[in-house]
C-alpha positions as a LaTeX table, in Angstrom:
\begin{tabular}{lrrr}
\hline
Residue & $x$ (\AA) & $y$ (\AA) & $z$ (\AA) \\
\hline
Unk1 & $-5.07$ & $-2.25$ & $-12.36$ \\
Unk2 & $-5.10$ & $-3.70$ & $-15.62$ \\
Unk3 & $-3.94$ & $-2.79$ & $-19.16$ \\
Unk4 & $-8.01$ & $-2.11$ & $-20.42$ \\
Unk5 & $-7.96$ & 0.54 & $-17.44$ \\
Unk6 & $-5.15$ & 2.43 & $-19.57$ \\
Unk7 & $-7.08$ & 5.33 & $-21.32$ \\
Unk8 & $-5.86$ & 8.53 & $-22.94$ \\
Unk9 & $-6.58$ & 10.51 & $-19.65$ \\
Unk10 & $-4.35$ & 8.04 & $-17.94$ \\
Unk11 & $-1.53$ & 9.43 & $-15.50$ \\
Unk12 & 0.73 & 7.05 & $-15.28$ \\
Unk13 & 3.83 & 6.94 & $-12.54$ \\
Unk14 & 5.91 & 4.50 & $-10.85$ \\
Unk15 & 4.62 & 3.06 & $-7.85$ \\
Unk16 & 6.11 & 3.69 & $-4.32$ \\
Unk17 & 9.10 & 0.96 & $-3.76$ \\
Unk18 & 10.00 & 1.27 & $-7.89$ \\
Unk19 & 12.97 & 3.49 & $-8.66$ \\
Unk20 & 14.20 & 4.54 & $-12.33$ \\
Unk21 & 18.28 & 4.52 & $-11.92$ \\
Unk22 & 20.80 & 4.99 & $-13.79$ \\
Unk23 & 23.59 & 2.47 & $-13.42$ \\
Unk24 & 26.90 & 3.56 & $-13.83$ \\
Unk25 & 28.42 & $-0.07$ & $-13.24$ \\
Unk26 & 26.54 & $-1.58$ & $-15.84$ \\
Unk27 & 26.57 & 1.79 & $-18.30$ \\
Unk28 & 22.36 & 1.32 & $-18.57$ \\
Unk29 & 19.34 & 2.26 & $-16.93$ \\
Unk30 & 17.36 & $-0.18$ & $-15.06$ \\
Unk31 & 13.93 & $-0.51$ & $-13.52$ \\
Unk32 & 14.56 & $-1.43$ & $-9.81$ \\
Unk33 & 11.80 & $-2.94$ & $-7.79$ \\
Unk34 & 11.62 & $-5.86$ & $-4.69$ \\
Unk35 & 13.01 & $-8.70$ & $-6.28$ \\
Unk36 & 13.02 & $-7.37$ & $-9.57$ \\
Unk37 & 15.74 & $-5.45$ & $-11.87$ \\
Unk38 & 15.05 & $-4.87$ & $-15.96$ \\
Unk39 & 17.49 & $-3.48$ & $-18.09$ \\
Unk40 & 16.13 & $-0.64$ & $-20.22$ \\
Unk41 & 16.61 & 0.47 & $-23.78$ \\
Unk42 & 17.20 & 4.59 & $-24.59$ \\
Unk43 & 13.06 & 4.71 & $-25.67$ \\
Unk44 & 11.80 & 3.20 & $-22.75$ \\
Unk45 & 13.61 & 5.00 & $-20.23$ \\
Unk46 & 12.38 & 8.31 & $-22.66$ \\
Unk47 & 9.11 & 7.04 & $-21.71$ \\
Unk48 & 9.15 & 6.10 & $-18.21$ \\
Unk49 & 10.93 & 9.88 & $-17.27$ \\
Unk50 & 7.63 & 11.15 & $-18.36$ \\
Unk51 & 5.81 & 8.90 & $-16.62$ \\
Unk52 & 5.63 & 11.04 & $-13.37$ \\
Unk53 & 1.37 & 10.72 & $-12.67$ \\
Unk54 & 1.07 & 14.52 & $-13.46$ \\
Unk55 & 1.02 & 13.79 & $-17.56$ \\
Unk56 & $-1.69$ & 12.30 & $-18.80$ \\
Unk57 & $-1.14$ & 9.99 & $-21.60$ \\
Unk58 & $-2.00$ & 11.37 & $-24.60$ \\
Unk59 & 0.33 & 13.90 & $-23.49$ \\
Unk60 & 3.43 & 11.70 & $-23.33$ \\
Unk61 & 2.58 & 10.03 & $-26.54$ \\
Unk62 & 2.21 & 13.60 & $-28.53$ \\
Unk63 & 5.59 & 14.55 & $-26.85$ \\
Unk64 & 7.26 & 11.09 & $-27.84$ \\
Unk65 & 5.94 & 12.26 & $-31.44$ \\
Unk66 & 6.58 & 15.83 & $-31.46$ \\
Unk67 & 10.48 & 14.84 & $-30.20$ \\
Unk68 & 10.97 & 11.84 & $-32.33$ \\
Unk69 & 9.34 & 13.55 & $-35.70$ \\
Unk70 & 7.53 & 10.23 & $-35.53$ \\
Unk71 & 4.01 & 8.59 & $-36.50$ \\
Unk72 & 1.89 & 9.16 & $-33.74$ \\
Unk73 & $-0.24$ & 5.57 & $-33.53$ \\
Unk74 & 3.21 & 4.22 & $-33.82$ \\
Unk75 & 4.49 & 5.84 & $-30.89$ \\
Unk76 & 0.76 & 5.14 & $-29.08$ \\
Unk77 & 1.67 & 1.45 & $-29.72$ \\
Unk78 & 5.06 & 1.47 & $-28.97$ \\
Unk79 & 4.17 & 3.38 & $-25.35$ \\
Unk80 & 0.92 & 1.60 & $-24.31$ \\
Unk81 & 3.02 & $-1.67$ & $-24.84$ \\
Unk82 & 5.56 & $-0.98$ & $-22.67$ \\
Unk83 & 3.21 & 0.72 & $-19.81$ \\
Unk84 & 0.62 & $-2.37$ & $-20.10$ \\
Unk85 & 3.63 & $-4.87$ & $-19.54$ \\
Unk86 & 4.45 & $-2.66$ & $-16.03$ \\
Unk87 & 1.06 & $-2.36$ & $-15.33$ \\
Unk88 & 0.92 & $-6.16$ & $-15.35$ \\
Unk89 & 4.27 & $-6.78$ & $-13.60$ \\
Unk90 & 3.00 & $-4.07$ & $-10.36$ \\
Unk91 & 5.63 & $-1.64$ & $-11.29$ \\
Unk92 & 3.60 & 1.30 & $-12.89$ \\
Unk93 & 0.13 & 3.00 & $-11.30$ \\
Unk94 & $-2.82$ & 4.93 & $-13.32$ \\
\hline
\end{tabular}
């Protein structure tokens, strides 16, 4: 998969092995995956709990925008950023 596959009918989810965790130790959620661990800020954890390959898209990013009273292409941006640098990195499916 590669980020030009990620359309607005996109369902995007973790793929099997990747786990979204809260840590208590550290006080932060993390990304957990073989050989791999990334710290996560409030947004992208926001995004990547709705990331669960029944939602397409579009979907996500209206809800992002409808929660966060925010500009939509923003959010867009903001979202397809974050799940074309997972797509890259073998942590996120389509």
């Amino acid at each position: 998969m590669t980020s030009e596959q990620l359309t607005d009918d996109s369902r995007p989810h973790l793929l099997r092995g990747v786990k979204l965790k809260n840590d208590q130790v550290r006080k932060s959620w993390v990304l957990l995956a073989p050989e791999r661990y990334l710290r996560l800020n409030a947004v992208s954890v926001d995004i990547l709990q709705r990331c669960d390959g029944a939602a397409a898209l579009s979907s996500i990013v209206d809800d992002l925008a409808n929660k966060y009273g925010a500009d939509r292409a923003m959010i867009e941006r903001d979202v397809r950023g974050l799940l074309a640098n997972l797509l890259e990195k073998r942590m996120l499916g389509l």
